[in-house]
C-alpha positions as CSV (number, residue, x, y, z in Angstrom):
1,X,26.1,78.0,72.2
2,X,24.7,80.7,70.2
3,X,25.3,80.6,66.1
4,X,27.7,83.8,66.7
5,X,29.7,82.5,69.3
6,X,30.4,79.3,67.2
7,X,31.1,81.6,64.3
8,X,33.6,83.4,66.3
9,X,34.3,87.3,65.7
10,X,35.3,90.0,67.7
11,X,31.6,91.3,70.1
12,X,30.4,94.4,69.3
13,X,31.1,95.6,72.8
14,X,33.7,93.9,75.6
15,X,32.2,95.9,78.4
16,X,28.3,94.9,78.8
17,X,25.9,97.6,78.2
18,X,23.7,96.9,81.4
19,X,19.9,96.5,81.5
20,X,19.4,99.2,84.3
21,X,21.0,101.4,86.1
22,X,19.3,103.8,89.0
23,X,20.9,107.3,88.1
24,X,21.9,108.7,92.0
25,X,23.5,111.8,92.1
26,X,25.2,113.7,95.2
27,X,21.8,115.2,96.0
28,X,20.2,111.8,96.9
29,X,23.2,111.2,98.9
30,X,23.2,114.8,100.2
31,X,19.1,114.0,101.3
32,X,19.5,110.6,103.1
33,X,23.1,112.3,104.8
34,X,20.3,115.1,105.9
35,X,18.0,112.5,107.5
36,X,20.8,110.2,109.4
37,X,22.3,113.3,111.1
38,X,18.5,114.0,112.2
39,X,17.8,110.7,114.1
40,X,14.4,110.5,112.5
41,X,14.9,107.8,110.3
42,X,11.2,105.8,110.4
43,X,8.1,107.3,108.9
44,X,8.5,111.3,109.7
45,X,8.3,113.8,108.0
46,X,9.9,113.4,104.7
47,X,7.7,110.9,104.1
48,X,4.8,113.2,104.8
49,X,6.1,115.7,102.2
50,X,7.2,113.2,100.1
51,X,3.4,111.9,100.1
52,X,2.3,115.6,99.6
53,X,4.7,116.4,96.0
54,X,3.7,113.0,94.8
55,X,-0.1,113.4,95.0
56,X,0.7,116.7,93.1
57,X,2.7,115.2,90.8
58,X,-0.1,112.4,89.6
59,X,-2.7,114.7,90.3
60,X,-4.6,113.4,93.2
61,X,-6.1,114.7,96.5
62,X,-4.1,111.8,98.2
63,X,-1.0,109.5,98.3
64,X,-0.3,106.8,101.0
65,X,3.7,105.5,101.2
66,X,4.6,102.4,101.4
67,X,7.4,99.6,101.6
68,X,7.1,98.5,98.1
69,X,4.8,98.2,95.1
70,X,3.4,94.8,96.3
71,X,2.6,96.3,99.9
72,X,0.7,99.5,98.1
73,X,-1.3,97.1,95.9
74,X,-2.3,94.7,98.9
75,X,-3.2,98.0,100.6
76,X,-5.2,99.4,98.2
77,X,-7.4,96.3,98.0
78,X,-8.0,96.1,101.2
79,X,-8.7,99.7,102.0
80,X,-11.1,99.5,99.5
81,X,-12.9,96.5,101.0
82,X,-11.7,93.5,98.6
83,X,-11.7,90.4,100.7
84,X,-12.8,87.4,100.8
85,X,-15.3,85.8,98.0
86,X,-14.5,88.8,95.7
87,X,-13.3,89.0,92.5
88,X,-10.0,90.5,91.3
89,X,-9.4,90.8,87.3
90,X,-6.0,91.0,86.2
91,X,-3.9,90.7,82.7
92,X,-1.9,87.7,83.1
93,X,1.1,89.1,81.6
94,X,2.4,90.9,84.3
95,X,4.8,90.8,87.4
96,X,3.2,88.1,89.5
97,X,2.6,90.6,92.4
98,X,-0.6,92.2,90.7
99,X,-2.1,88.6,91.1
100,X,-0.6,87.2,93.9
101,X,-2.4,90.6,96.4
102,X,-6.0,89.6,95.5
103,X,-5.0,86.1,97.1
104,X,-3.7,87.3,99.5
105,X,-6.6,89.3,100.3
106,X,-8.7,86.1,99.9
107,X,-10.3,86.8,96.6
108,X,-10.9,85.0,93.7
109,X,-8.4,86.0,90.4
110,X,-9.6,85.9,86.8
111,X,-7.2,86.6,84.2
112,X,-8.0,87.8,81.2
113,X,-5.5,88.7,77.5
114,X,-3.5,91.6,76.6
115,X,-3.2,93.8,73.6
116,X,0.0,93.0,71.7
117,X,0.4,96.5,70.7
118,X,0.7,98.0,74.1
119,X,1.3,94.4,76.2
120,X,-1.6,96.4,78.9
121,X,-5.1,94.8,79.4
122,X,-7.3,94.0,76.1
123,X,-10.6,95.9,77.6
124,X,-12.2,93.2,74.8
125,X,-11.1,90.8,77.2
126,X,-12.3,92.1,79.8
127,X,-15.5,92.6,78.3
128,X,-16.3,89.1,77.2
129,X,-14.8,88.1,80.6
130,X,-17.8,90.2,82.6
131,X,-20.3,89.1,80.0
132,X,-19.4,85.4,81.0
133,X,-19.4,86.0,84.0
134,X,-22.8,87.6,84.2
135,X,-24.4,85.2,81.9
136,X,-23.0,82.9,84.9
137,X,-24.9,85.3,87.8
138,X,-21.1,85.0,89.0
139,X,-20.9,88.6,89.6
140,X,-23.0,89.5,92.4
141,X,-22.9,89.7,95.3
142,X,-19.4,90.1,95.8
143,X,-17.6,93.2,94.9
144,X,-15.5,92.9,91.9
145,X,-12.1,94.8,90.8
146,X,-10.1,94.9,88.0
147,X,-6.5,96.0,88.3
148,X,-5.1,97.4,84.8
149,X,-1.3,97.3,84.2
150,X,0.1,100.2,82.8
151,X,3.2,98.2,81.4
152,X,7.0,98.6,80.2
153,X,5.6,102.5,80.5
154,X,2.6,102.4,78.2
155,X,-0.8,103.4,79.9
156,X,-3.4,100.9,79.1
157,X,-6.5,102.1,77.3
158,X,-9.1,103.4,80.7
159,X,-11.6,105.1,78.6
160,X,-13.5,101.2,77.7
161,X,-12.4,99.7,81.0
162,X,-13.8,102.8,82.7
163,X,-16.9,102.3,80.8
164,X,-16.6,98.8,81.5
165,X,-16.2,99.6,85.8
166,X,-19.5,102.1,85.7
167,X,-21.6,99.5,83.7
168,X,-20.5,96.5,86.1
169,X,-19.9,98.7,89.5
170,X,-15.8,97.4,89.7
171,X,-13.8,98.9,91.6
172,X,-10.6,100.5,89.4
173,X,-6.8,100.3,91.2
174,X,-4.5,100.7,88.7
175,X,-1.3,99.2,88.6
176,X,1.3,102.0,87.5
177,X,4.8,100.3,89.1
178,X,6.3,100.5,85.5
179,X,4.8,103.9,84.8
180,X,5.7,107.2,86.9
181,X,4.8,110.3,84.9
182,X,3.1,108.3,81.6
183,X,0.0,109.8,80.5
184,X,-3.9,108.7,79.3
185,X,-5.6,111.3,77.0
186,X,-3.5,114.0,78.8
187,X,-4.0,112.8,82.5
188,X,-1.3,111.2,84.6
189,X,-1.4,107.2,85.2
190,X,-2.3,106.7,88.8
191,X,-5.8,109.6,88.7
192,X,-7.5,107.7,86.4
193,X,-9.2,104.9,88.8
194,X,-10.5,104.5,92.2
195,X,-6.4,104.6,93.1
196,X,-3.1,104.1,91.2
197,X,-0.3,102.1,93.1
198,X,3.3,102.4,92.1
199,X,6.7,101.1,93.0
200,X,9.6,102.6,93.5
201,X,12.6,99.6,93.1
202,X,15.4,100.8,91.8
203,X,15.1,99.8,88.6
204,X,11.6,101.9,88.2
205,X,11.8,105.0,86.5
206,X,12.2,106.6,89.7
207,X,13.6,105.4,93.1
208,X,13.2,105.4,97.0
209,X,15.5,102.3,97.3
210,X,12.5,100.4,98.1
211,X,9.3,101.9,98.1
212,X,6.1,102.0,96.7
213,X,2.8,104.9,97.0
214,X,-1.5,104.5,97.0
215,X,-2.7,107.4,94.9
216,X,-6.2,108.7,95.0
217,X,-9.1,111.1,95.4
218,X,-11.1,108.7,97.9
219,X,-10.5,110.1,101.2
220,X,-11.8,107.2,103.0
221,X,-9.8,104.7,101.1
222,X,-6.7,106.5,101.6
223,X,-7.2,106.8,105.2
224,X,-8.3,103.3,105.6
225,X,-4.7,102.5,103.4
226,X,-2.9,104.5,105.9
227,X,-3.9,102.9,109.4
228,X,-3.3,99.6,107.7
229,X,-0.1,100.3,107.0
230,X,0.7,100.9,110.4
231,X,-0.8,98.3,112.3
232,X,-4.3,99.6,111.8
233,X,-4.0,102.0,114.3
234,X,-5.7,105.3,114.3
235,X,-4.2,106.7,117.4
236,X,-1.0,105.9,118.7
237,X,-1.3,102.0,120.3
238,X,-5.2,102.4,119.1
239,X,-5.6,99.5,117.0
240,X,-8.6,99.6,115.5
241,X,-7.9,97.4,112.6
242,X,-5.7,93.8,111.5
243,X,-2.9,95.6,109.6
244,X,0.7,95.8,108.7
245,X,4.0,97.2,109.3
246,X,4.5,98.7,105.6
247,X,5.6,102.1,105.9
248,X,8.4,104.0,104.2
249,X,10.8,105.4,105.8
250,X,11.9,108.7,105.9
251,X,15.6,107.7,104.4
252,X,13.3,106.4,101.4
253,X,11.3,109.1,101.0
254,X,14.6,111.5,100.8
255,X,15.4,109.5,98.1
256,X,12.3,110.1,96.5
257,X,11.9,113.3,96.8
258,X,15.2,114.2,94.8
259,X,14.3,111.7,92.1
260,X,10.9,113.2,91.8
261,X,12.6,116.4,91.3
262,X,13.9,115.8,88.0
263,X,11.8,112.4,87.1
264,X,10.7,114.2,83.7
265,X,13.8,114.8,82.6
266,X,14.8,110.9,83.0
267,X,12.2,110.3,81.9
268,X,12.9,112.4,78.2
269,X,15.8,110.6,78.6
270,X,14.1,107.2,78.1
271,X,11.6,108.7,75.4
272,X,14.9,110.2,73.3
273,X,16.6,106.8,73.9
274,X,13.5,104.6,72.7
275,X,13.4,107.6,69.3
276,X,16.5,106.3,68.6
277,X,15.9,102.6,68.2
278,X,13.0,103.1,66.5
279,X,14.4,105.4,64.0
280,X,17.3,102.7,63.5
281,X,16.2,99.6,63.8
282,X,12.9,100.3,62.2
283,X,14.0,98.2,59.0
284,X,14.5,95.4,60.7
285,X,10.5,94.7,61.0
286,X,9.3,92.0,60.5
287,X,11.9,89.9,62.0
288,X,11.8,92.2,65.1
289,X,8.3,93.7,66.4
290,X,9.6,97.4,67.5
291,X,7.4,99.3,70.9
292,X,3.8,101.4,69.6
293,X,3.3,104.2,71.5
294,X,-0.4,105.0,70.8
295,X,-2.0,108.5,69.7
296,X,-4.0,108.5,73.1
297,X,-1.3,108.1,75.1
298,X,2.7,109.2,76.7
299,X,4.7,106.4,77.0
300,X,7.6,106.4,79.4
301,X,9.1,103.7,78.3
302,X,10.6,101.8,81.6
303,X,11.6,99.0,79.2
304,X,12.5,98.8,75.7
305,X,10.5,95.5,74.8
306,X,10.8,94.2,71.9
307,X,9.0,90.8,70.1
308,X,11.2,88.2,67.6
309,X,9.0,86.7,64.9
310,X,9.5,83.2,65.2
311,X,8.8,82.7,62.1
312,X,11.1,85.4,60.6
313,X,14.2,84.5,62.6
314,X,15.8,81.0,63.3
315,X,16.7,80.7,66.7
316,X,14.3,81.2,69.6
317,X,13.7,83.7,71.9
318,X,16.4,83.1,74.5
319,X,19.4,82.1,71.7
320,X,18.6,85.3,70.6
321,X,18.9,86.9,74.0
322,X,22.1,84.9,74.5
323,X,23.7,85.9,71.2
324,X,22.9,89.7,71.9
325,X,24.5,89.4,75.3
326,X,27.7,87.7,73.7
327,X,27.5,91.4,71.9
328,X,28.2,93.0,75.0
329,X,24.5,93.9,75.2
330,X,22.3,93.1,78.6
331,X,18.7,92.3,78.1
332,X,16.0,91.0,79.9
333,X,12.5,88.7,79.6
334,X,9.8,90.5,81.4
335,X,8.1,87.8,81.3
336,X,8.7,84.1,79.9
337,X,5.4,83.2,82.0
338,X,1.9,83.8,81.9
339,X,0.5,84.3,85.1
340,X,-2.3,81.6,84.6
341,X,1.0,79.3,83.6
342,X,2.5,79.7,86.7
343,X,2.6,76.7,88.8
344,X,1.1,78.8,91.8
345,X,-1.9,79.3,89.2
346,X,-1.9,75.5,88.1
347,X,-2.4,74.3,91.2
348,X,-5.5,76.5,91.5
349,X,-6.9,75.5,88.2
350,X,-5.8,78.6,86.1
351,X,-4.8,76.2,83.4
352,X,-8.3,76.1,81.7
353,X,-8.0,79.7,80.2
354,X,-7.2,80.4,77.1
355,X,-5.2,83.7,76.4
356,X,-3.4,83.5,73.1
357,X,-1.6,86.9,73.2
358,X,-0.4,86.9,76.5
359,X,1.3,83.1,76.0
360,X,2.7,84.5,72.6
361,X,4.3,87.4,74.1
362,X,6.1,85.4,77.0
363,X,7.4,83.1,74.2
364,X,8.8,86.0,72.8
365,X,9.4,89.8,74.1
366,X,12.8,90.5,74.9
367,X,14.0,94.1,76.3
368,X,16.9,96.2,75.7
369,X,18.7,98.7,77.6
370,X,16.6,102.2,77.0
371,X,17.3,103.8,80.7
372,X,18.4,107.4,81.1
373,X,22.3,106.7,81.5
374,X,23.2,105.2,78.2
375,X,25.5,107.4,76.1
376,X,25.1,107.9,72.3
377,X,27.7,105.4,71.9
378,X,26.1,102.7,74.3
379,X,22.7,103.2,71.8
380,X,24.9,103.1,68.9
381,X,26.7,99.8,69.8
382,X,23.1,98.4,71.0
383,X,22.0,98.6,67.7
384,X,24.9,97.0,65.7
385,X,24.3,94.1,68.0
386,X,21.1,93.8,67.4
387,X,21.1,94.4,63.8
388,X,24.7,91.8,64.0
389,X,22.0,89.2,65.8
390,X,18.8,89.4,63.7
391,X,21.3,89.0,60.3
392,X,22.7,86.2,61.6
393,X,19.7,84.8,62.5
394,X,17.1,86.0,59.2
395,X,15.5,83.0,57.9
């Protein structure tokens, strides 16, 4: 039990204060009502417009829909010719799916750290990874990709790992499931690679259901995405290529094209929401490491993540997560597990790396509810639990 249940007291809130919560209105319902009555319920042509207003929205020539995030990812590798004896870089603190692809795809992973300011790729790591691995003549000649997360809603930093991509000839595709509408240096996550891949679960920022979309300005890569998607076929029952059933359909894509609609303004929801905490929980640093958003860059804050000092607070990570939720407060771990910890990865031989920041932030991020339907009073009653929590638990 947690030091506050034992303590007793009355919970700062009786009704939980939930983690996520997709916001659908009567014009979703209105859309997909639209698309039943019409008997065209595969791939048609919402998803075609849908593909259309999405590739405007990032800023690309192209966009490819998909089933889900993890189908657009595998995709995108493929299309662009990652296969087997290749080499995929990935952070290792991520959703397992950015790694899991590349295998798929019979490459080769290499993890490298993270930035604990921003949780996205350290392009420091990255560097000393390629200069290893060049020292090594491990580099050629397969092709090589490197797959930046854009995570919790924070771009990571593309100008070095750009750099990084034209010195070593890597292939870019960047990972932006966390991040519709988030920004680099002014540009849109999801323009800034070779492709950008996002998902659109219904805990993402915005939502098809299930769904995910292949950004990009490379005609023949999104072309190549596309027939793969549909059973590599370039004509009807001209199959031309091994591929996939992973289309969206066009119930999906009414969604989506609703929640693009007003995707900004949820998304200044999240942006006012994540103000708030840090404007009052700011004094309770050090005991609580609060989100950065850097100078370079939007973030759209799909989670709230926030790191305990272990060595400020007495309790771990997940009595602390337990004691909030007695509070009436949901939160989440995203994620108690390195990728190059997982036992998938261990059985591989990931276990040799060495990537302090990425272990240190699985022992300890936790995230709070910061999505668009919380109500001043849900923020307010968030905080006093977790200021309620870190007092009890203050070294």
């Amino acid at each position: 039990m947690s030091r506050l249940a034992i303590e007793g007291g009355k919970p700062v809130r009786e009704e939980r204060i939930p983690i996520a919560q997709p916001v659908i209105g009567d014009e979703e319902i209105r859309a997909v009502e639209e698309v039943l009555r019409s008997g065209q319920l595969a791939q048609g042509p919402r998803v075609e417009e849908f593909e259309r207003r999405f590739a405007e929205y990032v800023g690309t020539e192209h966009c490819v829909a998909t089933s889900s995030g993890t189908t657009a990812l595998q995709l995108a590798l493929e299309a662009a010719g990652i296969g087997a004896g290749d080499l995929v870089i990935v952070p290792s603190f991520t959703f397992i799916a950015t790694a899991n692809v590349a295998l798929h795809a019979g490459a080769e992973v290499a993890f490298v750290d993270i930035d604990l300011e921003t949780y996205c790729l350290d392009p420091a790591s990255l560097e000393e990874l390629l200069r290893s691995l060049e020292r090594e003549r491990r580099l050629t000649p397969r092709r090589v990709a490197v797959i930046p997360v854009h995570l919790y809603g924070h771009p990571a930093d593309m100008r070095p790992i750009l750099e990084l991509a034209e010195e070593y000839d890597l292939l870019v595709i960047e990972d932006a499931a966390q991040a519709h509408g988030a920004e680099y240096r002014g540009d849109r996550v999801g323009a800034l690679g070779d492709a950008g891949c996002f998902s659109f679960y219904p805990t993402k920022n915005m939502t098809t259901g299930e769904g995910g979309a292949i950004t990009t300005d490379d005609e023949d890569l999104a072309e190549a995405a596309a027939m793969l998607r549909s059973h590599g076929e370039r004509e009807r029952y001209d199959h031309v290529e091994l591929g996939y059933n992973y289309r969206m359909t066009d119930i999906a894509a009414a969604i989506g094209l609703e929640q693009l609609k007003r995707l900004d303004e949820l998304n200044r929801r999240r942006r006012k929401n994540a103000r708030f905490y840090i404007r009052e929980l700011s004094d309770l640093e050090p005991e609580i490491r609060l989100p950065r958003e850097r100078s370079w860059a939007k973030h759209v804050y799909h989670q709230f993540t926030i790191r305990l000092d272990p060595d400020a607070l007495e309790c771990t990570r997940d009595e602390f997560a337990e004691a909030l939720r007695a509070e009436g407060v949901d939160c989440a771990v995203h994620y108690p597990r390195p990728l190059h910890r997982q036992p998938v990865y261990l059985k591989r031989g990931y276990h040799t790396a060495s990537l302090p920041n990425s272990e240190l932030a699985a022992r300890t991020v936790l995230s709070i509810p910061v999505h668009p339907g919380l109500s001043r009073e849900d923020l307010e009653d968030v905080v006093r639990a977790v200021e309620k929590v870190v007092t009890a638990y203050s070294s």
